[in-house]
C-alpha positions as CSV (number, residue, x, y, z in Angstrom):
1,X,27.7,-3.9,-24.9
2,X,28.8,-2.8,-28.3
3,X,32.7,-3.6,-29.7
4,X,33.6,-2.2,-32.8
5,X,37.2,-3.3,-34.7
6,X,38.3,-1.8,-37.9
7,X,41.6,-3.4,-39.9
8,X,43.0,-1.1,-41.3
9,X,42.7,0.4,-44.8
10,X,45.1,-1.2,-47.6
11,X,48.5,-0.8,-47.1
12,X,51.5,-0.1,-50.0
13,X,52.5,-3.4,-49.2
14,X,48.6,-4.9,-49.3
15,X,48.5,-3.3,-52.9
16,X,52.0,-5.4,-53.9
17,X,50.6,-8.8,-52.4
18,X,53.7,-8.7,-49.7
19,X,53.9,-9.8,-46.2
20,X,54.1,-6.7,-44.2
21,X,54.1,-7.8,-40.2
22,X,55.8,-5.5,-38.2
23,X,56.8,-3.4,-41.2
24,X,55.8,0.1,-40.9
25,X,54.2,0.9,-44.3
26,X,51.9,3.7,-45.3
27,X,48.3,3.7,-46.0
28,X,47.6,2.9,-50.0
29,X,45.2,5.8,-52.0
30,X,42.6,3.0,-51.7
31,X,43.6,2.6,-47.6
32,X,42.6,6.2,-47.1
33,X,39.6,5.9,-49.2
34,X,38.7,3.3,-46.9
35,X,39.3,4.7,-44.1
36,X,37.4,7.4,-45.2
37,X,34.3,5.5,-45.5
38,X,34.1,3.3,-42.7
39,X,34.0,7.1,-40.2
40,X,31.6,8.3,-42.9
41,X,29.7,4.9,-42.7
42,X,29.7,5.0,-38.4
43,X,28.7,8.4,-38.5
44,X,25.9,7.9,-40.5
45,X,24.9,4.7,-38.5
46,X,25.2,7.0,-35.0
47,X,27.9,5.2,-33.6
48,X,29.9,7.1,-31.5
49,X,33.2,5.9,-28.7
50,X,34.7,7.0,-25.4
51,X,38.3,5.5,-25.9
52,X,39.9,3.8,-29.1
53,X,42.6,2.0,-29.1
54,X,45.2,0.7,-32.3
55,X,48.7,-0.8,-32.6
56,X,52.5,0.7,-32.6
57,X,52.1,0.8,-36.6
58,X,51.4,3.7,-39.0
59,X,48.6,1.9,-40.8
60,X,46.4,1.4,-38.3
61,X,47.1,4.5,-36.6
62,X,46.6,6.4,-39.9
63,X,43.6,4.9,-40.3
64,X,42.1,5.2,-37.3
65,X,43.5,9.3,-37.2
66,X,40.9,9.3,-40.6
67,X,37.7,7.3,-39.2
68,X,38.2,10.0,-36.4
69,X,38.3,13.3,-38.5
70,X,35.0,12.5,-40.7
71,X,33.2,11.4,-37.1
72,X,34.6,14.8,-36.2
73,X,35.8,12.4,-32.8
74,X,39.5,13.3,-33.5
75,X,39.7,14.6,-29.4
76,X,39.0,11.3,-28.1
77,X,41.9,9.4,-26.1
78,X,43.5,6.9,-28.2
79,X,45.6,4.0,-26.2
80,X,48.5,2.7,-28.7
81,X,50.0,-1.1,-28.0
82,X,52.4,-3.3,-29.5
83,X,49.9,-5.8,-28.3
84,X,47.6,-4.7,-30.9
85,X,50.5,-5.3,-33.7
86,X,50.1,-7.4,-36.7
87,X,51.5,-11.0,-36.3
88,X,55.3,-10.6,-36.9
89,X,55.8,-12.6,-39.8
90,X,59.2,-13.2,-39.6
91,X,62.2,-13.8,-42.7
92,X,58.8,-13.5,-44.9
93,X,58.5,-9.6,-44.7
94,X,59.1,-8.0,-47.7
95,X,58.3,-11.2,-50.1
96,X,55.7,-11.3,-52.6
97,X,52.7,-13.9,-51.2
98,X,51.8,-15.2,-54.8
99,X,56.0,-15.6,-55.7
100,X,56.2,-17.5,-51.9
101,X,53.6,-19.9,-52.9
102,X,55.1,-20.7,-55.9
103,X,58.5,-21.4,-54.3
104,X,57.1,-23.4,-51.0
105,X,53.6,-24.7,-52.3
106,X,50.0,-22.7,-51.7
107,X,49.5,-25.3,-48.6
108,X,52.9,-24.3,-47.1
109,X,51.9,-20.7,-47.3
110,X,48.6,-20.8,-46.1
111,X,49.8,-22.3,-43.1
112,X,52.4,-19.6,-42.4
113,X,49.6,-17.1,-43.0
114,X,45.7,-18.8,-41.6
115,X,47.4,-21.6,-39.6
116,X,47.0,-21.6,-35.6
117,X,50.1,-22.5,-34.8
118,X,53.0,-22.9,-37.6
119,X,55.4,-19.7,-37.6
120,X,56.7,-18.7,-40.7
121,X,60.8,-18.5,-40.6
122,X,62.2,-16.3,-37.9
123,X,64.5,-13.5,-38.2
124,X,68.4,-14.0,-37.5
125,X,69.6,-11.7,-34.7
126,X,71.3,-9.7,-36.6
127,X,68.6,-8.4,-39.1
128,X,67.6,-5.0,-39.4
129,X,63.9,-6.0,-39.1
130,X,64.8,-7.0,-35.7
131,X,62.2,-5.1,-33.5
132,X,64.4,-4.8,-30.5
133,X,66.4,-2.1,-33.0
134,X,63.6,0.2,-34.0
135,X,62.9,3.4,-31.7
136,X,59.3,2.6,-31.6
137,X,59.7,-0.7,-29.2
138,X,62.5,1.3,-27.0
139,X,60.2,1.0,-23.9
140,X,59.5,-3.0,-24.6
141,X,61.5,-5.6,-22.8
142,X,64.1,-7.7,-25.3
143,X,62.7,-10.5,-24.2
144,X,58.7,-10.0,-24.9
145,X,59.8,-9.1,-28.7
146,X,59.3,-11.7,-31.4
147,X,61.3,-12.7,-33.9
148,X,58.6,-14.1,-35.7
149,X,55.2,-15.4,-34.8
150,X,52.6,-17.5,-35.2
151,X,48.3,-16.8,-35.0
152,X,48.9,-18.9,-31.8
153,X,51.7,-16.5,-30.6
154,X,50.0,-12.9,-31.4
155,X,46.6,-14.2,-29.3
156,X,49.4,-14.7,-26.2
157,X,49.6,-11.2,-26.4
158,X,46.5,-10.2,-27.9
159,X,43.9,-11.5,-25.6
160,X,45.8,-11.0,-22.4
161,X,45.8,-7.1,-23.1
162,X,42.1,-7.3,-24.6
163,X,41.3,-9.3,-20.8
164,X,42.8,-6.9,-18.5
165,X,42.9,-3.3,-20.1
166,X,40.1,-2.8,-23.1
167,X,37.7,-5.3,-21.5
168,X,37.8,-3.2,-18.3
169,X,36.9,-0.2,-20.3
170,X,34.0,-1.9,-21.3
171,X,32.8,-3.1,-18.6
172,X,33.4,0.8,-16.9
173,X,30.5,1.5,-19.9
174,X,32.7,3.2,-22.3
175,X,31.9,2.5,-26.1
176,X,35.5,1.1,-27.5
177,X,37.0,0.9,-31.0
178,X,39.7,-0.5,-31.9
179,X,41.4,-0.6,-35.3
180,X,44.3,-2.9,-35.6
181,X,45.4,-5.3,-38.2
182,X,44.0,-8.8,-40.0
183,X,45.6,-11.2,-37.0
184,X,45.7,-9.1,-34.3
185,X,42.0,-8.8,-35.2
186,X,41.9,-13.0,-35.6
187,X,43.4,-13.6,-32.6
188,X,40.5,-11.7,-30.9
189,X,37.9,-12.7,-33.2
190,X,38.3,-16.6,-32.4
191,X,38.1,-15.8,-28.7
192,X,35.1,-14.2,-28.9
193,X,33.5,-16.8,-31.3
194,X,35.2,-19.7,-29.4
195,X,36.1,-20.8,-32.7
196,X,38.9,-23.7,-32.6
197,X,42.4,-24.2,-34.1
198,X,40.8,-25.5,-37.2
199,X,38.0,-23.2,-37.6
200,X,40.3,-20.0,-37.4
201,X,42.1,-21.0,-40.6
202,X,39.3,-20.0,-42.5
203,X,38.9,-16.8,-41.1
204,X,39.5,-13.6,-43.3
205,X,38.8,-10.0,-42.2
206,X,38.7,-7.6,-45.1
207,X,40.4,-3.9,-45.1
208,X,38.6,-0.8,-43.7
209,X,35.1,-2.3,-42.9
210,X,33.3,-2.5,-39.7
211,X,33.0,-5.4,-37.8
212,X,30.3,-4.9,-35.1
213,X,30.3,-7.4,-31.9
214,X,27.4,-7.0,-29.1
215,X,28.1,-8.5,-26.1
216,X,25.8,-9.7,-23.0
217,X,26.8,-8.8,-19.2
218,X,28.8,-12.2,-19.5
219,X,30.7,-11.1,-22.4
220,X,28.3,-14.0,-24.5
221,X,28.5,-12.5,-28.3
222,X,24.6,-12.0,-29.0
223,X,25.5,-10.8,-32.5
224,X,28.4,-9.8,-35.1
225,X,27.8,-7.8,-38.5
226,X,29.9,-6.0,-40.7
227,X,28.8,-2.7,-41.8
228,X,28.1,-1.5,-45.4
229,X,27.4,-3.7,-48.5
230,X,27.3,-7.4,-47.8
231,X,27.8,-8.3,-51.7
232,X,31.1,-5.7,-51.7
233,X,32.2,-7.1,-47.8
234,X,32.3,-10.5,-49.2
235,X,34.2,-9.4,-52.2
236,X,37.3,-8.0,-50.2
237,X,37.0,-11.1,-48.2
238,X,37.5,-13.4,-50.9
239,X,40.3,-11.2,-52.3
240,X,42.1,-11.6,-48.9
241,X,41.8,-15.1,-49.2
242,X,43.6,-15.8,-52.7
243,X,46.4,-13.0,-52.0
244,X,48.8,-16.5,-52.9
245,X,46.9,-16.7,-55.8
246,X,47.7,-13.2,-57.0
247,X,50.5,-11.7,-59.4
């Protein structure tokens, strides 16, 4: 069984080195262009899907809307989940990374951001970024929305609804993609590599490229690969991982 997970293309907020989270922010030029390229690169590779599924937020659902169009797939069914959402980062949306670090230390940071279990600072219950007040979470109960999370946190939500909806789909022989975001992705990632608390910090999954997972009958991983150019892929991982280090 083949898997195949896309984080989105770069966001307006991934070009300004901001936390983002549940912030609904557009696709960059470069996002679409990336986009672009990873349906251009999975056509051209013969892939082809059943069911796709993505989060509650614009940039992954843009994204996956573009992969779609140049596979000339955009009829398939697309399942949307909250589930599937970026970690919710908290009072940090909206601040520069590299300015944060500088104020709280690069170790403080990259524990809000790779950690396993440290949550950044959570949202009052008053504030505006409150998820419970945006249209788009109407149909959610109170309770299950965060006002902040950590890595630890997103997989309570993310591998759950991997387990009993997508996983089933799978197992039914349909061919799955699902585009989603850097953590949601990480939470599922270090379930399927068995990778522990430690190991996950380490863990960066570039913007708009591939990531292949086959799978034996036991959902073993036989084998994971990115597709496209392994000197460019690493790159854009490196990149992700000195955002604090950025301007």
């Amino acid at each position: 069984m083949k898997l195949v997970l896309i984080r989105h293309g770069e966001s307006e907020w991934n070009k300004l080195n901001l936390f983002t989270g549940w912030t609904d922010v557009d696709l960059s030029k470069k996002g679409i262009e990336e986009a672009n390229e990873a349906g251009i690169l999975l056509k051209e590779k013969n892939f082809d899907f059943d069911i796709c599924y993505t989060s509650y937020l614009k940039r992954a659902i843009d994204t996956l809307n573009i992969v779609l169009k140049q596979m000339d797939r955009q009829w398939l069914p697309v399942m949307k989940s909250w589930k599937l959402n970026e970690r919710h980062y908290g009072a940090l949306q909206g601040l520069n990374k590299a300015q944060t670090a500088k104020e709280y230390g690069e170790e403080q940071v990259k524990l809000w951001r790779r950690s396993f279990d440290v949550a950044p600072p959570a949202l009052s219950i008053d504030d505006d970024r409150c998820p419970y007040k945006q249209q788009m979470y109407r149909t959610v109960d109170k309770n299950d929305l965060p006002y902040n999370e950590s890595l630890k946190d997103t997989i309570k939500r993310t591998v759950p609804y991997f387990n009993d909806v997508i996983k089933k789909d799978m197992l039914n022989k349909k061919r799955v993609l699902i585009v989603a975001h850097g953590n949601s992705l990480r939470s599922l990632v270090k379930h399927f590599d068995n990778l522990t608390d430690e190991e996950i910090i380490d863990v960066n999954i570039p913007t708009g490229i591939p990531l292949i997972y086959e799978f034996d009958d036991d959902f073993n991983v036989l084998k994971k690969y990115y597709l496209g150019n392994q000197e460019e892929i690493n790159k854009k991982i490196n990149s992700v991982k000195n955002q604090t280090k950025n301007k």
